[in-house]
mmCIF file as Biopython writes it, N, C-alpha, C and O atoms, coordinates in Angstrom:
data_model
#
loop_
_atom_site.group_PDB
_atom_site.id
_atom_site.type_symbol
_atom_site.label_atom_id
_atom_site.label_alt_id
_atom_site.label_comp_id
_atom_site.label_asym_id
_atom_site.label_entity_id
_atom_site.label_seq_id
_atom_site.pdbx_PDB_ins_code
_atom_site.Cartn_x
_atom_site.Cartn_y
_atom_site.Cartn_z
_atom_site.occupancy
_atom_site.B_iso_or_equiv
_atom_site.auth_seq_id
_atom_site.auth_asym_id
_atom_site.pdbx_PDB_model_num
ATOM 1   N N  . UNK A ? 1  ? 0.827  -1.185  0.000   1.0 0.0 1  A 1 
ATOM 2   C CA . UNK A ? 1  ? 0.000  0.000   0.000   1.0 0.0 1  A 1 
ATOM 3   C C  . UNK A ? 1  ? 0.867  1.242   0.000   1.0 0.0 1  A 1 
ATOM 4   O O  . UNK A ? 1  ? 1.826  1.306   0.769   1.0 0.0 1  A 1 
ATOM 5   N N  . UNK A ? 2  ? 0.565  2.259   -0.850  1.0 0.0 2  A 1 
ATOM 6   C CA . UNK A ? 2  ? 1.246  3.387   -0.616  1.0 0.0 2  A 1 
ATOM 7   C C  . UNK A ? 2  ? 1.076  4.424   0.567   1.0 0.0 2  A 1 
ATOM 8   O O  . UNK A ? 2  ? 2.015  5.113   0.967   1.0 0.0 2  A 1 
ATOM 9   N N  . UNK A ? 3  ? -0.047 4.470   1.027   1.0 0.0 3  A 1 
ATOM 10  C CA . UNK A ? 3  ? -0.132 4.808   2.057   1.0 0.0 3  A 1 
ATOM 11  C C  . UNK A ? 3  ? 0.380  4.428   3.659   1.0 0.0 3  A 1 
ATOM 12  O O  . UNK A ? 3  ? 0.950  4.935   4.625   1.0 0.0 3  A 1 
ATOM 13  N N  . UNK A ? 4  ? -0.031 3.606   3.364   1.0 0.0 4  A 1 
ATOM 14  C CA . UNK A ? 4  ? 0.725  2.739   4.456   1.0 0.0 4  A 1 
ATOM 15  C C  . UNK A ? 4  ? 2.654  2.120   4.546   1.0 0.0 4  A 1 
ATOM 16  O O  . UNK A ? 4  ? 3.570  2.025   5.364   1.0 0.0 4  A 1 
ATOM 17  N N  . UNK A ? 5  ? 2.469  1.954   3.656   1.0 0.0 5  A 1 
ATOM 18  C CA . UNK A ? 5  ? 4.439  1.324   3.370   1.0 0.0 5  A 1 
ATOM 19  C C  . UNK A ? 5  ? 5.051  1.967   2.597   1.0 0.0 5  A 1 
ATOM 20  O O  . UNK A ? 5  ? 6.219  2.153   2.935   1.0 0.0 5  A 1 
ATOM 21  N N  . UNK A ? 6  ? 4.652  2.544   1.366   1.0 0.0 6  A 1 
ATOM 22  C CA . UNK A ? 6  ? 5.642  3.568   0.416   1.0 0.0 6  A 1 
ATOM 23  C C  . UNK A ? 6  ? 5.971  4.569   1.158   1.0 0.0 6  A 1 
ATOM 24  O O  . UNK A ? 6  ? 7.103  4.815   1.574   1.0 0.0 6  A 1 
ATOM 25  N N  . UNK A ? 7  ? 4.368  5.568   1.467   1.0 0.0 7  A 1 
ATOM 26  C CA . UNK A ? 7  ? 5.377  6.966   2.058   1.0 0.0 7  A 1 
ATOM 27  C C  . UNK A ? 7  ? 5.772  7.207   3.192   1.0 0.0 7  A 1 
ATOM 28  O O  . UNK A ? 7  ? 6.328  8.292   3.362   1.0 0.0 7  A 1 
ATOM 29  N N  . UNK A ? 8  ? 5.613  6.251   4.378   1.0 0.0 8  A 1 
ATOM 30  C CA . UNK A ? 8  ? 6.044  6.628   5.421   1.0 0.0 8  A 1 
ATOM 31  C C  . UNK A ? 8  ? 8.051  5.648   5.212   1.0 0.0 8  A 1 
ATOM 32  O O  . UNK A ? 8  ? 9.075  6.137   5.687   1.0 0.0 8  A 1 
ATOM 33  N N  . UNK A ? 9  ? 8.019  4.831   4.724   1.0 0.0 9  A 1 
ATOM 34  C CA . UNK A ? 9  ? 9.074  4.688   4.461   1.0 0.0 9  A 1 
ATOM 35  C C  . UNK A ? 9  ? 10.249 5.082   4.044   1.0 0.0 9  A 1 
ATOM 36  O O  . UNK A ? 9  ? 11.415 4.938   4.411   1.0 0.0 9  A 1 
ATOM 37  N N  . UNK A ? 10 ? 9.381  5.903   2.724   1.0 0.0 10 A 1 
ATOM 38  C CA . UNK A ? 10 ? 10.668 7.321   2.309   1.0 0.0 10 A 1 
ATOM 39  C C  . UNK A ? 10 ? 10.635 7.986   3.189   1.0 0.0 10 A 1 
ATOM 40  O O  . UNK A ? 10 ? 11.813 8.152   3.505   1.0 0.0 10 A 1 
ATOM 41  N N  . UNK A ? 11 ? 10.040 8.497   3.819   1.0 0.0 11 A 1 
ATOM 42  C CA . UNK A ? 11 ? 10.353 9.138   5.172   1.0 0.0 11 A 1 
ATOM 43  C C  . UNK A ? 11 ? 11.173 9.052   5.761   1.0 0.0 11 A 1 
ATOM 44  O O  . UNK A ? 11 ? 11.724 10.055  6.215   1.0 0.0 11 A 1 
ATOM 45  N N  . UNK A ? 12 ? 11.641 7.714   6.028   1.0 0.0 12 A 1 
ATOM 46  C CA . UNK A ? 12 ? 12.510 7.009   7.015   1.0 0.0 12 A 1 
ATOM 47  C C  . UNK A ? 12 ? 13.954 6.921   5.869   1.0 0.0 12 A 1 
ATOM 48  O O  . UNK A ? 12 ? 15.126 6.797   6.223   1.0 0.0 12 A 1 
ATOM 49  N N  . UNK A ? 13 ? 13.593 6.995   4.866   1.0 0.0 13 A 1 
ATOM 50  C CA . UNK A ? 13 ? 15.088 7.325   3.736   1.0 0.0 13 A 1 
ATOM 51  C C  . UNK A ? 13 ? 14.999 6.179   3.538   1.0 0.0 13 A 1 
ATOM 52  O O  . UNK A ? 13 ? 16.161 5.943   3.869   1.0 0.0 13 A 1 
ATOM 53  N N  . UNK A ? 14 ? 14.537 5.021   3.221   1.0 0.0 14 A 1 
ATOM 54  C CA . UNK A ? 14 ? 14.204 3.862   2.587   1.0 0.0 14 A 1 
ATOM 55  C C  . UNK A ? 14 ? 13.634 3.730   1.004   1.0 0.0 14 A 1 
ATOM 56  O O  . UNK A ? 14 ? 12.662 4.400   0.656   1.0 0.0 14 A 1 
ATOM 57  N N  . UNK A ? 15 ? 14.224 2.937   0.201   1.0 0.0 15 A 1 
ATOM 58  C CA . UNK A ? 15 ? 14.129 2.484   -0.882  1.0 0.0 15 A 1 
ATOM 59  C C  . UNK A ? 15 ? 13.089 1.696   -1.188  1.0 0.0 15 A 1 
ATOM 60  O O  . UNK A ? 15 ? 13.216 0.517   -0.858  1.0 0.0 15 A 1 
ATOM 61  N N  . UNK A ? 16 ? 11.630 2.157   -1.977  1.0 0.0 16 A 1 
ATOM 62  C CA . UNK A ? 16 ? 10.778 1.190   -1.792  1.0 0.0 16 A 1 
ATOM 63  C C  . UNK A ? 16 ? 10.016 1.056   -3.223  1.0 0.0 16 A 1 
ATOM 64  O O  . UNK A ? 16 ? 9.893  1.785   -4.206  1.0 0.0 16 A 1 
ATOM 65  N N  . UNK A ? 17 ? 9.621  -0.086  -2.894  1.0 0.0 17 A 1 
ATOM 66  C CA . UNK A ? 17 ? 8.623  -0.646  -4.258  1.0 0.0 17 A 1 
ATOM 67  C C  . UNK A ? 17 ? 7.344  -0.596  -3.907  1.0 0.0 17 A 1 
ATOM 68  O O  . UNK A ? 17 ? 7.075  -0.617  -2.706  1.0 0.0 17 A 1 
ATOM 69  N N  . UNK A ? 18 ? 6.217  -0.513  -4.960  1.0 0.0 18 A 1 
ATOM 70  C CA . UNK A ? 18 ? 4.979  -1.029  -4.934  1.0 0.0 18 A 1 
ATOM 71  C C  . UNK A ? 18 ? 4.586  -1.838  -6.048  1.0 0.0 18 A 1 
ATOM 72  O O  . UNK A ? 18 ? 4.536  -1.543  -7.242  1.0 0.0 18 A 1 
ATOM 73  N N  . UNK A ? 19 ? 4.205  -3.335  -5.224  1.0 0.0 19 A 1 
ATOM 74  C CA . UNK A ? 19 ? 3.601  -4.241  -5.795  1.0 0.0 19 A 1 
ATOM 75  C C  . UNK A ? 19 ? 2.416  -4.250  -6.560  1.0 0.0 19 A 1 
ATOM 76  O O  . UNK A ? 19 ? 1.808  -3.567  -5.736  1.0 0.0 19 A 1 
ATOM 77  N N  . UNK A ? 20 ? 1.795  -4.393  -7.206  1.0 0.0 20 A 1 
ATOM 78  C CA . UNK A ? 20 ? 0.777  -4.276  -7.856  1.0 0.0 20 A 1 
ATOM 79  C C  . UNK A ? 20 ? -0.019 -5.842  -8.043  1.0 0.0 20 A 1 
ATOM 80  O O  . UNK A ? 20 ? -0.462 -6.323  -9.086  1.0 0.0 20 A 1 
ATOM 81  N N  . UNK A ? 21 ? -0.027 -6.371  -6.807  1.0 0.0 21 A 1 
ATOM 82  C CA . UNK A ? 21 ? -0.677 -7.727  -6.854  1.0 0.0 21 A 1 
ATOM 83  C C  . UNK A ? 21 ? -2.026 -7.285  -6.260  1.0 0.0 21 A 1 
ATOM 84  O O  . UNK A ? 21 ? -2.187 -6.288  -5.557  1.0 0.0 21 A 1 
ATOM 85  N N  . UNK A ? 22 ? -3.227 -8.395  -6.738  1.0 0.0 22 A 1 
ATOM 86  C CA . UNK A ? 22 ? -4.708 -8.154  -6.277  1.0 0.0 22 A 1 
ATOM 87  C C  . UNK A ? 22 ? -5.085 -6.716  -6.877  1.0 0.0 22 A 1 
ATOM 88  O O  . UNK A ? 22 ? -4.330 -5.920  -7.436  1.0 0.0 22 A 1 
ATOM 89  N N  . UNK A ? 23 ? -6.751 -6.572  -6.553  1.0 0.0 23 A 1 
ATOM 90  C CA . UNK A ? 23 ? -7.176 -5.596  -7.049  1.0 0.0 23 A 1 
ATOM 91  C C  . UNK A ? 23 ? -6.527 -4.014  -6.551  1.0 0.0 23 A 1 
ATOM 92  O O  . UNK A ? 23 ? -6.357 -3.102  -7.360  1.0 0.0 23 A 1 
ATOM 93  N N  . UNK A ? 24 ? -6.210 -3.905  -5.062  1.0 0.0 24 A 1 
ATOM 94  C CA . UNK A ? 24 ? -5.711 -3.149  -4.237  1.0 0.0 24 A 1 
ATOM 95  C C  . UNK A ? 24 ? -4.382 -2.829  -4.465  1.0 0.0 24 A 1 
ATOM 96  O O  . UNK A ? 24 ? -3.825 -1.831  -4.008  1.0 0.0 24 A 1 
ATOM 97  N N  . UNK A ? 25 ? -3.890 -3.643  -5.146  1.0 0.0 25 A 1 
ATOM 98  C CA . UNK A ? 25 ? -2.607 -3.465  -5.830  1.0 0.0 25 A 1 
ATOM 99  C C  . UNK A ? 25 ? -2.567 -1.625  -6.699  1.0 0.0 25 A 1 
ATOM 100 O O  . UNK A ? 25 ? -2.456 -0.418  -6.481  1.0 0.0 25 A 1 
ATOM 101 N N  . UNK A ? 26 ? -2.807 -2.946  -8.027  1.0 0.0 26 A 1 
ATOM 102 C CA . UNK A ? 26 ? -3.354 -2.262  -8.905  1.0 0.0 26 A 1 
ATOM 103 C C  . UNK A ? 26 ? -4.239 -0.800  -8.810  1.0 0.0 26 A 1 
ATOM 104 O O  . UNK A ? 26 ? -4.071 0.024   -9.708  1.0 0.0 26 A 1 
ATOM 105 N N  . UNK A ? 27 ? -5.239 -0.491  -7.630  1.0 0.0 27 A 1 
ATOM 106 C CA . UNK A ? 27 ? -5.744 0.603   -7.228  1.0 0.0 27 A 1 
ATOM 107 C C  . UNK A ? 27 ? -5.344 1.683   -6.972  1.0 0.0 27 A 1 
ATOM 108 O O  . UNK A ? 27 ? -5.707 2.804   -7.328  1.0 0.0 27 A 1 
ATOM 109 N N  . UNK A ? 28 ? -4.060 1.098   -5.911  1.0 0.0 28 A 1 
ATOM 110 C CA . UNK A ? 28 ? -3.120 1.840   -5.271  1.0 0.0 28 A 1 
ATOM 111 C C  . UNK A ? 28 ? -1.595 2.348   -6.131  1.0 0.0 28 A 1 
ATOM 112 O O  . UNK A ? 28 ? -0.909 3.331   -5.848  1.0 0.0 28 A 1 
ATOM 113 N N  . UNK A ? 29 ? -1.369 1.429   -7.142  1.0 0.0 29 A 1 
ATOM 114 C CA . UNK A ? 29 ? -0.337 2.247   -7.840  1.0 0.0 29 A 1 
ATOM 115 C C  . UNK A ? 29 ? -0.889 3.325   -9.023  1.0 0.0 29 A 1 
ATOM 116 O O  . UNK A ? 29 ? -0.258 4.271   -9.494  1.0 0.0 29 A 1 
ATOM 117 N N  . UNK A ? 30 ? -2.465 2.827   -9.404  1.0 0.0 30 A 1 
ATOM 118 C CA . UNK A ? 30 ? -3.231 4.552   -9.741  1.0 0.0 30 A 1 
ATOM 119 C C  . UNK A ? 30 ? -3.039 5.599   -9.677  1.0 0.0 30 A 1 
ATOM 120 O O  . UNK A ? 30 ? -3.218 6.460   -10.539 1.0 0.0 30 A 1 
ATOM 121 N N  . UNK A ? 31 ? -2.533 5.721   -8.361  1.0 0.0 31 A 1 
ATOM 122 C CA . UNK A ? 31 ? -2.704 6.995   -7.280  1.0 0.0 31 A 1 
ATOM 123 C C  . UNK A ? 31 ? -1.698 7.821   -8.029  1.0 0.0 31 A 1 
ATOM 124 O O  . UNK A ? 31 ? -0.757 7.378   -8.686  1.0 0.0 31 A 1 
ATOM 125 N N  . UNK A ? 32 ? -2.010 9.033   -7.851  1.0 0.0 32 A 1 
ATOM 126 C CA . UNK A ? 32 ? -1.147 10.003  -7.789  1.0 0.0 32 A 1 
ATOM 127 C C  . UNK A ? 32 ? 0.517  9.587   -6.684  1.0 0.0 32 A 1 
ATOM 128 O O  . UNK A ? 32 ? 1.573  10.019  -7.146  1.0 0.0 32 A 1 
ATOM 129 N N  . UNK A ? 33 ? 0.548  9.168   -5.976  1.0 0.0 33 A 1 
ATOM 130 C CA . UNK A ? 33 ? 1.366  9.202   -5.004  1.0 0.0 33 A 1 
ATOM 131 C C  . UNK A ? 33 ? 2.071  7.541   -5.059  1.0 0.0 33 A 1 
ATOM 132 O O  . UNK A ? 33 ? 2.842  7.097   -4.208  1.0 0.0 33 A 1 
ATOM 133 N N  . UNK A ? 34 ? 1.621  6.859   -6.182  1.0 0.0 34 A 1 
ATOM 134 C CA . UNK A ? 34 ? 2.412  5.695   -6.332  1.0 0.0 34 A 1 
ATOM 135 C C  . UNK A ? 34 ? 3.757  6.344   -7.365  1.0 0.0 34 A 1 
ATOM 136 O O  . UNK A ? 34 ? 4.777  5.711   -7.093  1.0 0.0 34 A 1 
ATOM 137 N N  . UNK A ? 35 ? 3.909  6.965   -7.995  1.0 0.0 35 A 1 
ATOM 138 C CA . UNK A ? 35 ? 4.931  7.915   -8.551  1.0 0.0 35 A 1 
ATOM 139 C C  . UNK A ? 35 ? 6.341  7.940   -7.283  1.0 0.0 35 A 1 
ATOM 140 O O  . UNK A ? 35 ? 7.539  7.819   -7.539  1.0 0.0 35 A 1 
ATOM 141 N N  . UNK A ? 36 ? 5.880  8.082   -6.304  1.0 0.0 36 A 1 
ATOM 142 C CA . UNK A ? 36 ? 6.568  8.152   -5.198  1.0 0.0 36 A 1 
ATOM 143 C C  . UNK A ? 36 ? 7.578  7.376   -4.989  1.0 0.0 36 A 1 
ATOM 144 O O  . UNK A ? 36 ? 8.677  7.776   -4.604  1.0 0.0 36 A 1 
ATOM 145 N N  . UNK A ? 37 ? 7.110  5.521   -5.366  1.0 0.0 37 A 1 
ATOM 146 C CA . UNK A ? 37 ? 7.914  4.860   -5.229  1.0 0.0 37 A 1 
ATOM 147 C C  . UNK A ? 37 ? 8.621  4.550   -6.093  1.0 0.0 37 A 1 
ATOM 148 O O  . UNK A ? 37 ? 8.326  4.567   -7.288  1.0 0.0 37 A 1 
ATOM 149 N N  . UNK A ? 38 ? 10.197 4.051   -5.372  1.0 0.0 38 A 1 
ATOM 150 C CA . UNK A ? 38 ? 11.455 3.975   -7.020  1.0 0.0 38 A 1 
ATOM 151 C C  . UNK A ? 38 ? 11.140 2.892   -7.583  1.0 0.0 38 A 1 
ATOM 152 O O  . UNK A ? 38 ? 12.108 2.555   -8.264  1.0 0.0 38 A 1 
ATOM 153 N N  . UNK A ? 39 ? 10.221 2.073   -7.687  1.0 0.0 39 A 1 
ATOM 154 C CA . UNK A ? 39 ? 9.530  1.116   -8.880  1.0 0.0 39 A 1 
ATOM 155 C C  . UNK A ? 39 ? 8.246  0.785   -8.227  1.0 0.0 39 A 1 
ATOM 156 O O  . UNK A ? 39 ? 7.902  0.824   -7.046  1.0 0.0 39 A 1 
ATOM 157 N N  . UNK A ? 40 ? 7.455  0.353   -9.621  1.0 0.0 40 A 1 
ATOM 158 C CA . UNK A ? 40 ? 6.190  -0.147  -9.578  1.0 0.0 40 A 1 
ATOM 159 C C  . UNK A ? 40 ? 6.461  -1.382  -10.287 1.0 0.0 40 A 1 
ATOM 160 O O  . UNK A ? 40 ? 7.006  -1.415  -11.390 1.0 0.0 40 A 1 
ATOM 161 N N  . UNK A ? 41 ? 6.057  -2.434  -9.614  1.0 0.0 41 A 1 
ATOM 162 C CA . UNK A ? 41 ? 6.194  -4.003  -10.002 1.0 0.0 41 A 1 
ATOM 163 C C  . UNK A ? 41 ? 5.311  -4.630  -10.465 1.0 0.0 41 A 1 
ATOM 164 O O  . UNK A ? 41 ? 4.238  -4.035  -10.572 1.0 0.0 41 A 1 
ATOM 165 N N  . UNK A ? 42 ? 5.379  -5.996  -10.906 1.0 0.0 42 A 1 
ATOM 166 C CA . UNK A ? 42 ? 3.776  -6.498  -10.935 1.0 0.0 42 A 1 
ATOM 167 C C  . UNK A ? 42 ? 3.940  -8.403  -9.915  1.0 0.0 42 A 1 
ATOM 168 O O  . UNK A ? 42 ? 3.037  -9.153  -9.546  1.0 0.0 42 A 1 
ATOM 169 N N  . UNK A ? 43 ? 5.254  -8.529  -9.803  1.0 0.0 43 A 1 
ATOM 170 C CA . UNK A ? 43 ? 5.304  -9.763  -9.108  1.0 0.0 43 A 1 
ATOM 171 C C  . UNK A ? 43 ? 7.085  -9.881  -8.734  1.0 0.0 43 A 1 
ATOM 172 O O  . UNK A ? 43 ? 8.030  -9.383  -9.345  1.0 0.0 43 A 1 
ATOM 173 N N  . UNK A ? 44 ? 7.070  -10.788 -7.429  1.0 0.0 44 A 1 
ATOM 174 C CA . UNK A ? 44 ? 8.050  -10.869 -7.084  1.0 0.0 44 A 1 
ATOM 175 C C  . UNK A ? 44 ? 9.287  -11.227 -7.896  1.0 0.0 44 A 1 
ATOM 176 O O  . UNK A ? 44 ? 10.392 -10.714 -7.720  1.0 0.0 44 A 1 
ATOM 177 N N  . UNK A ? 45 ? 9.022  -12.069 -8.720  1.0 0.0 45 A 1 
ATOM 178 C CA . UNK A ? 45 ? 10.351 -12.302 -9.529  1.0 0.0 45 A 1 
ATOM 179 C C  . UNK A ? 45 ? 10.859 -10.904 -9.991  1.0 0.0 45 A 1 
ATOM 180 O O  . UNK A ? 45 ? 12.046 -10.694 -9.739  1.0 0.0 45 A 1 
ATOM 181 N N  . UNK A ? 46 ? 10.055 -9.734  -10.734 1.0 0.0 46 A 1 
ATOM 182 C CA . UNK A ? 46 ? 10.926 -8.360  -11.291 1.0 0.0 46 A 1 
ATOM 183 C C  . UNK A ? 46 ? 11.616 -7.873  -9.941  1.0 0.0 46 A 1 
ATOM 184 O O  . UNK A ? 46 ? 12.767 -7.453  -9.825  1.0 0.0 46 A 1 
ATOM 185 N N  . UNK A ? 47 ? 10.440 -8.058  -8.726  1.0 0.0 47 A 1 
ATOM 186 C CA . UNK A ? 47 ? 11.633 -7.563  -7.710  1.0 0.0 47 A 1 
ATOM 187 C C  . UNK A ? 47 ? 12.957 -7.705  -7.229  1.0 0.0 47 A 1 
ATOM 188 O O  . UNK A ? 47 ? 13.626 -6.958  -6.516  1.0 0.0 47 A 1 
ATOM 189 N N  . UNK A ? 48 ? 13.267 -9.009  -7.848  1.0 0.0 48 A 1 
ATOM 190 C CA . UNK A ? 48 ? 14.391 -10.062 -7.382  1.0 0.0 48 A 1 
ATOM 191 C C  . UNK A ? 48 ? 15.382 -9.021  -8.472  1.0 0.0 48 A 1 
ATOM 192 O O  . UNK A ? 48 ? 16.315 -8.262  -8.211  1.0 0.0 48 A 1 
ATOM 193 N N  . UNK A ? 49 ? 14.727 -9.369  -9.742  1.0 0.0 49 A 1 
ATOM 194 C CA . UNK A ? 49 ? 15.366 -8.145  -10.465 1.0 0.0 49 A 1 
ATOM 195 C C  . UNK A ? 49 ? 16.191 -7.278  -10.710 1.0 0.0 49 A 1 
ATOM 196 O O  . UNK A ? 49 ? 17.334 -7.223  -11.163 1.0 0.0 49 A 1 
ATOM 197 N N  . UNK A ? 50 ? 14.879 -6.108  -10.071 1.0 0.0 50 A 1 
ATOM 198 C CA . UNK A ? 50 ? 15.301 -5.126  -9.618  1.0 0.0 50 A 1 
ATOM 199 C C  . UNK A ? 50 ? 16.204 -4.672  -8.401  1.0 0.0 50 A 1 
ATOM 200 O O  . UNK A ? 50 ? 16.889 -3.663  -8.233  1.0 0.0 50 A 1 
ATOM 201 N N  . UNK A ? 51 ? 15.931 -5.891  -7.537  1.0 0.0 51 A 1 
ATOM 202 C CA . UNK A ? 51 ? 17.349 -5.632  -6.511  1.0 0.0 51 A 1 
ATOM 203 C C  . UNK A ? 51 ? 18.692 -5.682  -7.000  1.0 0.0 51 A 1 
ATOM 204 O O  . UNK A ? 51 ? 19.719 -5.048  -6.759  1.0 0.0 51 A 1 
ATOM 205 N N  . UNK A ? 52 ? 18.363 -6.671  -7.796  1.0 0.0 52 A 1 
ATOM 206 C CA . UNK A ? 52 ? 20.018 -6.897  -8.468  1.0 0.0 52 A 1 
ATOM 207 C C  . UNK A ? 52 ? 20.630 -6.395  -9.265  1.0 0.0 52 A 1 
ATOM 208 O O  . UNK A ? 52 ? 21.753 -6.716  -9.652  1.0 0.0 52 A 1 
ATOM 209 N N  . UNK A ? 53 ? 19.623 -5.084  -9.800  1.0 0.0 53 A 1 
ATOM 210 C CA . UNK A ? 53 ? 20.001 -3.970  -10.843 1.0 0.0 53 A 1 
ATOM 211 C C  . UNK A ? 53 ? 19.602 -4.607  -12.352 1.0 0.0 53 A 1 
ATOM 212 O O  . UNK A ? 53 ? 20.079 -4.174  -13.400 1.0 0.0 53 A 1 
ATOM 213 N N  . UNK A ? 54 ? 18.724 -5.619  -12.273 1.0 0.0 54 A 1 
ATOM 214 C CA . UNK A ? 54 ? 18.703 -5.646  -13.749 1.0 0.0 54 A 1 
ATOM 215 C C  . UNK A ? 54 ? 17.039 -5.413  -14.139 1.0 0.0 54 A 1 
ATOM 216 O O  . UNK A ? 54 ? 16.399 -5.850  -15.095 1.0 0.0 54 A 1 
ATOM 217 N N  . UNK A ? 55 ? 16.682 -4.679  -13.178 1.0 0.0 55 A 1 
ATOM 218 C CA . UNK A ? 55 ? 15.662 -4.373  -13.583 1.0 0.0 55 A 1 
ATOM 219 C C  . UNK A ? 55 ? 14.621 -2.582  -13.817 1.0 0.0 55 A 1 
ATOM 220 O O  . UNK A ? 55 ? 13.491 -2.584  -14.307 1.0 0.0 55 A 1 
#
């Protein structure tokens, strides 16, 4: 959720993703404020990915 885990996280100077699994997913990276996070995903494997820089 971006509300909940994206922005209070950058807050904290943390590096974060939003998942886009389930409908709530998907709802929530809609938002204006999913922009926020340094990627938008759609399943764990891109995350694996993206940790490792190849994504």
């Amino acid at each position: 959720r971006v509300d909940n885990d994206v922005l209070p996280a950058r807050r904290a100077g943390m590096r974060t993703v939003l998942l886009r699994r389930g409908i709530y997913g998907y709802r929530h990276a809609a938002t204006e404020d999913a922009a926020r996070a340094d990627a938008v995903l759609d399943d764990l494997h891109q995350l694996a990915d993206w940790i490792a820089g190849r994504g």
